[in-house]
DOTORTOR-657696 format. One record per residue (C-alpha): residue in three letters; x, y, z. Coordinates in steps of 0.001 Angstrom, whole numbers, padded with zeros to 6 digits, always signed. Example, Ala and Ser with C-alpha at 12.3 -4.5 7.8 and 13.67 -1.06 7.14 Angstrom:
Ala+012300-004500+007800/Ser+013670-001060+007140/
//
This chain:
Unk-006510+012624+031996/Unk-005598+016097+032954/Unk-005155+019704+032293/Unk-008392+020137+030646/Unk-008569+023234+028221/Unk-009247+024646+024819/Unk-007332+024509+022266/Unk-008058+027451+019080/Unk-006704+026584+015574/Unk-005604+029313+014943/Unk-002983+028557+017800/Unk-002672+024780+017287/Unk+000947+025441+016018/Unk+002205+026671+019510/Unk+000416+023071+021083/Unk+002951+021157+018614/Unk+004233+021491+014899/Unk+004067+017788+014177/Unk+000861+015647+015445/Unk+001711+011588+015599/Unk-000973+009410+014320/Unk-000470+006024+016228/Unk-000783+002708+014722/Unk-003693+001414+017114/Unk-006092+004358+015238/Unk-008266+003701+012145/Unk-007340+005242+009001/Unk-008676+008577+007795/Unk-012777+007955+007122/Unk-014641+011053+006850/Unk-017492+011059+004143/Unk-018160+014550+001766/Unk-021554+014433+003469/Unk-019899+014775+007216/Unk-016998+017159+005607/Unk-019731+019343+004111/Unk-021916+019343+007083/Unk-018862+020497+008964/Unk-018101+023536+006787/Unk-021848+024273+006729/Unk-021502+024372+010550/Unk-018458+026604+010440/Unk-019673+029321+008190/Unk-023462+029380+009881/Unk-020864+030397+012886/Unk-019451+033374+011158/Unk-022890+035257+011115/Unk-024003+033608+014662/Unk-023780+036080+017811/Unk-021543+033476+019603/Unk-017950+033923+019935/Unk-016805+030072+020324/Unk-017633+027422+018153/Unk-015885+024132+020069/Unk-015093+020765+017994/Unk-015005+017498+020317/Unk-012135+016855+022484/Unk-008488+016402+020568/Unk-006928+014059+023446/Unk-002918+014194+023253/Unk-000397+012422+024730/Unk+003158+014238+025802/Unk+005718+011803+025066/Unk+009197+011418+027250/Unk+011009+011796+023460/Unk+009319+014958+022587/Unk+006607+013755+020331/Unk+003220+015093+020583/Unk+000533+012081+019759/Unk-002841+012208+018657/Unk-004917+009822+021144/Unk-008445+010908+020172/Unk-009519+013694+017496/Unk-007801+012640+014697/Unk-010520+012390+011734/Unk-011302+016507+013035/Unk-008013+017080+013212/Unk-006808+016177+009472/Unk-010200+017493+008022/Unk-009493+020834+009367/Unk-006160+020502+007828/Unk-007565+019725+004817/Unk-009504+022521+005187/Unk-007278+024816+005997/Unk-004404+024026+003322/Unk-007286+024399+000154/Unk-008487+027705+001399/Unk-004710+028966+001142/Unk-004088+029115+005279/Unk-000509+028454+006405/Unk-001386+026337+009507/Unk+002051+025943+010690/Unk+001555+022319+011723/Unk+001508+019137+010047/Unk+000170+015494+010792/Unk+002287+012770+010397/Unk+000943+008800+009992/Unk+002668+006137+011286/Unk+000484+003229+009422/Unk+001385+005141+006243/Unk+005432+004914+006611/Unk+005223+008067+008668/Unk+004179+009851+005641/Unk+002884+013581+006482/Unk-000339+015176+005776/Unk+001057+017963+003537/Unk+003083+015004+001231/Unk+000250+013322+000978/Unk-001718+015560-000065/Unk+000674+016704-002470/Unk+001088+013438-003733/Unk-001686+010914-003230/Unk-001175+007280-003644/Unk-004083+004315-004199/Unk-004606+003425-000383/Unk-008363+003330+001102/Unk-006713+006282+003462/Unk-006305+008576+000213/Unk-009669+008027-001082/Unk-011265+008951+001598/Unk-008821+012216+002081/Unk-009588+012656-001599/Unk-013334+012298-000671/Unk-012748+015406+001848/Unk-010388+017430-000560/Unk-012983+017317-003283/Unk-016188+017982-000694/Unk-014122+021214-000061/Unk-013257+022501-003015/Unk-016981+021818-004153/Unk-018206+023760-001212/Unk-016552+026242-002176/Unk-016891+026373-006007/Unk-021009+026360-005269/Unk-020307+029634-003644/Unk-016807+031187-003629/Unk-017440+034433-001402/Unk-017587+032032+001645/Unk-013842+031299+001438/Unk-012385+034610+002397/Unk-014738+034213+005984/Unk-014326+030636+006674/Unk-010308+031551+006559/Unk-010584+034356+008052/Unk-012352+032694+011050/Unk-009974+029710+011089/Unk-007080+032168+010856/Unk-008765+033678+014057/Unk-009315+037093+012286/Unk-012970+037582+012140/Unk-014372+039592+014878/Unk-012934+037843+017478/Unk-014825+034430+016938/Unk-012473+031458+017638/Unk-012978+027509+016631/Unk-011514+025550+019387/Unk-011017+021884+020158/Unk-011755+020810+023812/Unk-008143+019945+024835/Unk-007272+017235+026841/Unk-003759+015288+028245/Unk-003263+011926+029250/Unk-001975+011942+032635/Unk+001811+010933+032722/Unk+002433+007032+032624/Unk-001013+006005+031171/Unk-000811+004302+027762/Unk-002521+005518+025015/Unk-004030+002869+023390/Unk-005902+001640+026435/Unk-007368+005642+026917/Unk-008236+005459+023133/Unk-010141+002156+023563/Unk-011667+003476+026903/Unk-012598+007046+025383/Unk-013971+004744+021822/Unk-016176+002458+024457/Unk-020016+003259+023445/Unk-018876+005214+020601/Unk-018606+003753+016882/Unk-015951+000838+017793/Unk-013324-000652+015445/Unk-013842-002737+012449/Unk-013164-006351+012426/Unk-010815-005661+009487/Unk-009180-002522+011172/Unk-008980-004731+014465/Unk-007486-007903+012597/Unk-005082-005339+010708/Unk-003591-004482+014272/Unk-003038-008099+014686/Unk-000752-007974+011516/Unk+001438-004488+012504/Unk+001602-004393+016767/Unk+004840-005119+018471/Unk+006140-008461+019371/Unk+003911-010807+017212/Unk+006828-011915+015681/Unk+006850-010944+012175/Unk+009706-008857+010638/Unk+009303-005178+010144/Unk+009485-005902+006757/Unk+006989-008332+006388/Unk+004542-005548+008819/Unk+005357-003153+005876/Unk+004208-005840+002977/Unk+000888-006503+004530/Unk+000131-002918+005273/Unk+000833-001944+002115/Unk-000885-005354+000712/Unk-004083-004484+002571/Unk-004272-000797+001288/Unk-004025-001724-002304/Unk-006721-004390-001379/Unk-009187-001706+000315/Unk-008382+000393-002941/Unk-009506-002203-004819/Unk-012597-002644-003609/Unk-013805+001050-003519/Unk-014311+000168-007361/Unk-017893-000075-007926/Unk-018524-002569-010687/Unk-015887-004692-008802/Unk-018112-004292-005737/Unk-021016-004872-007567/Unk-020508-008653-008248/Unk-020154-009854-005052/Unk-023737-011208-002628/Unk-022413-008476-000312/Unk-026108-006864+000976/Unk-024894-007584+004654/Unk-021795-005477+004259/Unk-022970-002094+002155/Unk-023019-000161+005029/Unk-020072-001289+007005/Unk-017126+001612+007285/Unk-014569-001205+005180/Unk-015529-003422+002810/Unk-012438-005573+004171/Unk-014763-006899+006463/Unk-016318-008694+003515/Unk-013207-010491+002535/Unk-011899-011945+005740/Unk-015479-013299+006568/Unk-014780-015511+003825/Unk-011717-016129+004518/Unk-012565-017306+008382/Unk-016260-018603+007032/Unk-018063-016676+008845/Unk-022107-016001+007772/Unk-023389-012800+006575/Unk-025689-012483+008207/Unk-023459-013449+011696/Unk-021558-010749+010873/Unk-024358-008382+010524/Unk-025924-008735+013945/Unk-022190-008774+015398/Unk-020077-006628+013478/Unk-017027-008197+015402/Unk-017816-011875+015003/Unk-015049-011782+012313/Unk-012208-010432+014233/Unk-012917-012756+017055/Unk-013024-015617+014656/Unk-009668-014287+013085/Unk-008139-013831+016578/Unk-009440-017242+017541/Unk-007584-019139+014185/Unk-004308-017050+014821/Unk-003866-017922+018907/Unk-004872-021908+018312/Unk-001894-022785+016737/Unk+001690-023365+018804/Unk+003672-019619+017305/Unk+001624-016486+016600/Unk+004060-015183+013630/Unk+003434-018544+011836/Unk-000543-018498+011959/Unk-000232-014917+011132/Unk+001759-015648+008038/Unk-000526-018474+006746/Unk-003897-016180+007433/Unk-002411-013675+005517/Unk-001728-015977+002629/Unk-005587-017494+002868/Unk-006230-013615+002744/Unk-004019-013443-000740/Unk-005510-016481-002007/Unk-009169-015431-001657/Unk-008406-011887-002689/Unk-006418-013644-006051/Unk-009743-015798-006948/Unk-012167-012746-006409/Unk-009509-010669-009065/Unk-010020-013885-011187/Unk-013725-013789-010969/Unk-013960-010306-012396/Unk-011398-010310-014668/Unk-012993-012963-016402/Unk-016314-011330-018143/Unk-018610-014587-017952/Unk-017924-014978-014468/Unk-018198-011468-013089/Unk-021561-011691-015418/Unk-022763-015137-013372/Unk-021500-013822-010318/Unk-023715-010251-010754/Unk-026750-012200-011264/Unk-026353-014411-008662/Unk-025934-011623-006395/Unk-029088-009879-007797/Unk-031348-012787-007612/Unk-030366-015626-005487/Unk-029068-015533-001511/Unk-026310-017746-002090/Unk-023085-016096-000229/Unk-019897-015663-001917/Unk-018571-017264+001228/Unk-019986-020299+000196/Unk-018987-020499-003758/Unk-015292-019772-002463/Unk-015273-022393+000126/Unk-017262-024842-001369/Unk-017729-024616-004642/Unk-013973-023376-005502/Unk-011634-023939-002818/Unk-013090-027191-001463/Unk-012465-028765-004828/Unk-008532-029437-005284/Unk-009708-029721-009244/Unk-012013-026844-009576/Unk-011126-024616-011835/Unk-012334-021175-013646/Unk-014355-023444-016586/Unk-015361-025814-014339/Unk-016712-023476-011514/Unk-018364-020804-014513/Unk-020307-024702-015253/Unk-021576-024387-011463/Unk-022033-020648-011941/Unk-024637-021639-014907/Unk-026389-024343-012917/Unk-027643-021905-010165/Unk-028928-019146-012410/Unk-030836-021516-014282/Unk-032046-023331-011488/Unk-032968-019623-010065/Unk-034895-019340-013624/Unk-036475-022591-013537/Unk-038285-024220-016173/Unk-039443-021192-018575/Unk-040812-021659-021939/Unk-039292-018701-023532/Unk-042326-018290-025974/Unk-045055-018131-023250/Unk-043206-015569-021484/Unk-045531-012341-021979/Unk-046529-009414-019687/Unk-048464-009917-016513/Unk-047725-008311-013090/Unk-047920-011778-011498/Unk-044696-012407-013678/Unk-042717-009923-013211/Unk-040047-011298-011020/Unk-039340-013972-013590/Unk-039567-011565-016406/Unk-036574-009266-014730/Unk-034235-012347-014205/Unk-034698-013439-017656/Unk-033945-010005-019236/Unk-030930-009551-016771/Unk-029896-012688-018637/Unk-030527-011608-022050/Unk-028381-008522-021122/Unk-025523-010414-019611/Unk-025849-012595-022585/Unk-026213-009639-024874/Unk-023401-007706-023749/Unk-020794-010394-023531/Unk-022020-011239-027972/Unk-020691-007728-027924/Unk-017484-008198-025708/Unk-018478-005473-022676/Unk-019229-005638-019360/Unk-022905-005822-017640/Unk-023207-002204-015311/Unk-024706-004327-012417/Unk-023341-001400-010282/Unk-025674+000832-011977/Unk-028413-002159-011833/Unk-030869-002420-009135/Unk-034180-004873-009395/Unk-036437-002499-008016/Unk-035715+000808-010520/Unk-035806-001178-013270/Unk-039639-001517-015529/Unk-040315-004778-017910/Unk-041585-002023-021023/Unk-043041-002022-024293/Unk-041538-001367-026874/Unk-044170-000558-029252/Unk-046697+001417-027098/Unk-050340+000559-026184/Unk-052575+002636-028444/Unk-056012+002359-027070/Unk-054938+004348-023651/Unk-054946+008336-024148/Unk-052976+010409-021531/Unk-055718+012083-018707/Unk-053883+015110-017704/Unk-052653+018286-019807/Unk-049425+018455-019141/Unk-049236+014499-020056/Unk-050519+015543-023303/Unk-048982+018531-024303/Unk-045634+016111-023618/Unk-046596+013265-025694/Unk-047672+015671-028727/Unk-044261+017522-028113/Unk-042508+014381-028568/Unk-044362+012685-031697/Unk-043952+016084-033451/Unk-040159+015786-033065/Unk-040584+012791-035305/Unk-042767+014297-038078/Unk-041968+016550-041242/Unk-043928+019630-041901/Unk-046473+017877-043670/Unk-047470+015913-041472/Unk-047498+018767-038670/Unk-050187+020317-040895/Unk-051829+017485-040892/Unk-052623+017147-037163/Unk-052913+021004-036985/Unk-056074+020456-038691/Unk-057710+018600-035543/Unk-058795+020625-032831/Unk-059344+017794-029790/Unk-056424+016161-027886/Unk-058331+012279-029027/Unk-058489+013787-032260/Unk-054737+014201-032605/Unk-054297+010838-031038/Unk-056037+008783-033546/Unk-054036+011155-036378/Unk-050329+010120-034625/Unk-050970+006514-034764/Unk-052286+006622-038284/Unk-049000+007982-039272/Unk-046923+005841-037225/Unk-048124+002521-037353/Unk-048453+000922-040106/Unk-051570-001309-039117/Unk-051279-004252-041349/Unk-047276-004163-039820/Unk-048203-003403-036610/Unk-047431-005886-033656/Unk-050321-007502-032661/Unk-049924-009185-029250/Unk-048011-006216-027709/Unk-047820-008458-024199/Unk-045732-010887-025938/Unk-041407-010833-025224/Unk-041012-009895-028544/Unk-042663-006144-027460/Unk-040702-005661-024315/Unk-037336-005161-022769/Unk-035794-003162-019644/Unk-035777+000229-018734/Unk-034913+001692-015664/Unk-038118+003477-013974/Unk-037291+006926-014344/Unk-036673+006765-018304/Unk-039311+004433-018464/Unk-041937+007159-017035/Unk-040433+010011-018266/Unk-042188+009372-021615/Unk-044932+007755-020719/Unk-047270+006407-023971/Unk-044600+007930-026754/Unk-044571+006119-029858/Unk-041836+003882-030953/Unk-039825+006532-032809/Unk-039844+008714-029902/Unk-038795+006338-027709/Unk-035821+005423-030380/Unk-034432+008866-030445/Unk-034521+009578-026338/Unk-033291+006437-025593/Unk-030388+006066-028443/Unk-029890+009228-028940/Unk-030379+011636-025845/Unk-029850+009149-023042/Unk-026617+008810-023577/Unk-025984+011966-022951/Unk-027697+011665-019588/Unk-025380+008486-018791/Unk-022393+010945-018825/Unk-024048+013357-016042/Unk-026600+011082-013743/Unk-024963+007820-014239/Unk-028312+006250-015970/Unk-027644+002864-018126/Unk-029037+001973-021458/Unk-029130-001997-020547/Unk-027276-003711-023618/Unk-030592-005564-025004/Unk-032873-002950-024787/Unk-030106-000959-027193/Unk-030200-003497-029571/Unk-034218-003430-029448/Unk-034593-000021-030309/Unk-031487-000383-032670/Unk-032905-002689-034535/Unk-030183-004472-034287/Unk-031489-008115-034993/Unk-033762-006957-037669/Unk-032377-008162-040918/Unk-033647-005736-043196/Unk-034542-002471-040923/Unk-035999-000139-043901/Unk-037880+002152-041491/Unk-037328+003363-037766/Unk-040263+005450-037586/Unk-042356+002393-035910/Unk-041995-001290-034553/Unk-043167-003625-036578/Unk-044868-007648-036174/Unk-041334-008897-038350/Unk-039269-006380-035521/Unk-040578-008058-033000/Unk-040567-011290-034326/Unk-036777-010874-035318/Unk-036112-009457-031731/Unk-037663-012336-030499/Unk-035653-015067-032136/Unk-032200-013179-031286/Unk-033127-013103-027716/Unk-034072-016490-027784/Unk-031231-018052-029444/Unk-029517-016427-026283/Unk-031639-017896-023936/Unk-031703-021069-025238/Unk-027943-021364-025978/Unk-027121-020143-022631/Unk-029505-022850-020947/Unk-027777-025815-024023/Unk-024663-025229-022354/Unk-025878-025176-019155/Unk-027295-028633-019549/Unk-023880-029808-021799/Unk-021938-028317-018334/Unk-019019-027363-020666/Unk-018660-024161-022849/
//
């Protein structure tokens, strides 16, 4: 490489007005956490005593027909763009994409479509504009020192040039060695789109376009959320995950070499006797996978079997489509939902519902039978189980009528728990406990009112006095009696739902609903013919779920 420089943005226009994004390059990937540490960079710079702030290199390559393309730098290069065009700058330069139909920065912008590429450029656009809605005095400086108008201080990109007759994929690949490398999926995606592997430019432009909607796809998190993926949450595409079941290739392979799948793709592709056939009849194994995972979710009971699987067991979804699905020419969706059933209650094991009670030695099999009763519990109501906003370990087996013989220690504990059973009483009964004077005092007075002690549930350890909460709720109010505990969760949780993206699991609603009481006459506590009542509903789930299980039909 040669003529080694800088280049300011503020004068990038006078380097080129269109940049060319080659086909051998990734697709935009930035996170808002790297797009906001970037702009918290650039306006720490505006008050810093130095005069250059310098971005890595932005490697070009002159082109005999004029263009000017984009060997290295490109993520930098589009977020400042990004940048620039939502804090009103007129760059005079655009980027233009030649994996996206040669689309340009400023159309897509303007006009977004459902490709991976625009979520994550829609990731960066809304990291941005959030930056600067926090605090809207910084965007005058930050332009002003991108414009290269604030007190002389300049932004540059270390500029370099391929030297004249080398190719630019091979310096990309030589300047990415050591660095993050390539996905399988972006590498195997190259395979489908370079020159002279036969296929038809036509056919180049169907699987491009196939694969973005498929990457779209699977940004959707309750789609995601199905799937035994643990091995691939942290990989830059979740494509990855797909074509290592379509080449069968273990998690947990792939983990510990993130490009076993591409070679294993490669490997299929190059065995047979012409490339452009292999390629076409990959890319259909690649449709046909991709069409049975849309059938799995689309269909409630098995996106429901499927999340619980994932959550409890370590059998792969590799494994289910190869074996259990595709190796059977007669399997289909009733048939494999029967195998579905088997494994979670194999997972379960032989449980006498009625024994089941609290004890910390239990808890595992608690948790998998109450993310049963909620699959079960939502799908008697016709919705979907949140297992994206289910995790095992934030989740607390509760009770639902509290323990009554275990006063709060410290004051602020207190002072909550009396705030909360106060909300509950009528002015009567807030004379009442004004009359006591000690905090054990006041205790004894709250359950008096509340409980009803020839009602009262008795064996508060047994299922019929416990369901799911997720930890936070679940410590949040601590001790609170029942009617309390009614009114946050039914009443004021939802409204947390619709800012922090907490869930009210399904059968813990209906608990605190009453909702398989037959005659609910009072909400104010939980009573032995609640529980009891609670207890049966849950169990007829249980039980009907494991009836079928052992008819195999449904």
């Amino acid at each position: 490489m040669t003529d080694n420089n800088e280049l300011a943005i503020h004068e990038i226009s006078q380097e080129a007005k269109i940049f060319h994004i080659p086909n051998y390059q990734r697709g935009y990937r930035w996170t808002k956490d790297e797009v906001q540490a970037l702009l918290d960079d650039l306006y720490a710079f505006c008050s810093d005593a130095d005069n250059i702030y310098c971005l890595q290199p932005l490697v070009l390559e002159k082109r005999k027909d004029g263009k000017t393309v984009v060997v290295d730098g490109q993520q930098r290069l589009t977020t400042l763009a990004i940048i620039l065009r939502i804090l009103g700058g007129k760059p005079g330069w655009d980027i233009e994409y030649t994996a996206e139909s040669n689309r340009r920065l400023s159309d897509l912008l303007a006009k977004p479509g459902s490709s991976i590429n625009d979520y994550f450029r829609n990731g960066a656009r809304e990291a941005v504009e959030g930056w600067l809605m926090e605090a809207p005095e910084r965007c005058n400086d930050l332009k002003q020192l991108l414009m290269g108008e604030l007190k002389g201080k300049s932004v540059v990109f270390l500029r370099h040039e391929i030297a004249s007759g080398e190719d630019g994929h091979d310096v990309f690949q030589r300047l990415n060695a050591g660095k993050t490398p390539l996905t399988s999926s972006e590498l195997i995606r190259a395979l489908f789109i370079e020159a002279g592997n036969g296929l038809t430019d036509g056919e180049k432009a169907d699987i491009a376009k196939e694969c973005d909607l498929i990457e779209s796809a699977m940004t959707d998190k309750q789609f995601w959320a199905i799937w035994n993926n643990r091995d691939f949450r942290d990989v830059p595409t979740r494509m990855d995950f797909l074509f290592s079941i379509v080449v069968d290739v273990k998690s947990e392979e792939a983990r510990h070499d993130p490009l076993r799948v591409y070679r294993r793709f490669e490997k299929t592709v190059l065995s047979g006797n012409r490339l452009s056939d292999e390629l076409r009849k990959r890319w259909e194994d690649v449709l046909r996978c991709w069409w049975w995972m849309q059938s799995c979710y689309g269909d409630p009971e098995a996106a429901h079997l499927l999340g619980w699987l994932s959550l409890f067991t370590d059998r792969e979804t590799r494994v289910m489509f190869r074996g259990q699905w595709n190796g059977d020419a007669k399997c289909r969706m009733k048939s494999f939902k029967a195998i579905l059933r088997k494994y979670v209650a194999e997972s379960i094991g032989d449980v006498d519902f009625d024994s089941l009670r609290y004890a910390p030695s239990d808890l595992l099999t608690l948790r998998k039978v109450f993310a049963l009763l909620n699959m079960l519990e939502a799908e008697r109501r016709g919705i979907r189980f949140r297992f994206d906003l289910y995790q095992n370990d934030s989740w607390d087996v509760e009770h639902i009528a509290s323990q009554t013989d275990n006063p709060l220690d410290t004051r602020e504990e207190r002072e909550d728990w009396l705030r909360l059973a106060e909300a509950e009483m009528s002015e009567a009964e807030k004379k009442t406990l004004a009359q006591y004077e000690t905090f054990e005092e006041k205790w004894q007075a709250v359950w008096m009112m509340f409980e009803r002690c020839g009602d009262a549930v008795s064996d508060k350890d047994a299922i019929g006095n416990l369901v799911l909460l997720d930890s936070t709720t679940n410590r949040s109010y601590k001790n609170a009696i029942f009617s309390a505990k009614r009114r946050w969760i039914l009443l004021e949780l939802p409204n947390e739902v619709r800012k922090e993206e907490k869930y009210v699991l399904p059968a813990t609603e209906a608990a605190f609903a009453k909702s398989y009481s037959p005659a609910a006459a009072q909400m104010r506590y939980w009573s032995k013919n609640d529980a009891e009542a609670y207890r049966e509903g849950m169990k007829k789930l249980f039980d009907g779920f494991m009836k079928v299980t052992d008819g195999g039909t449904k």
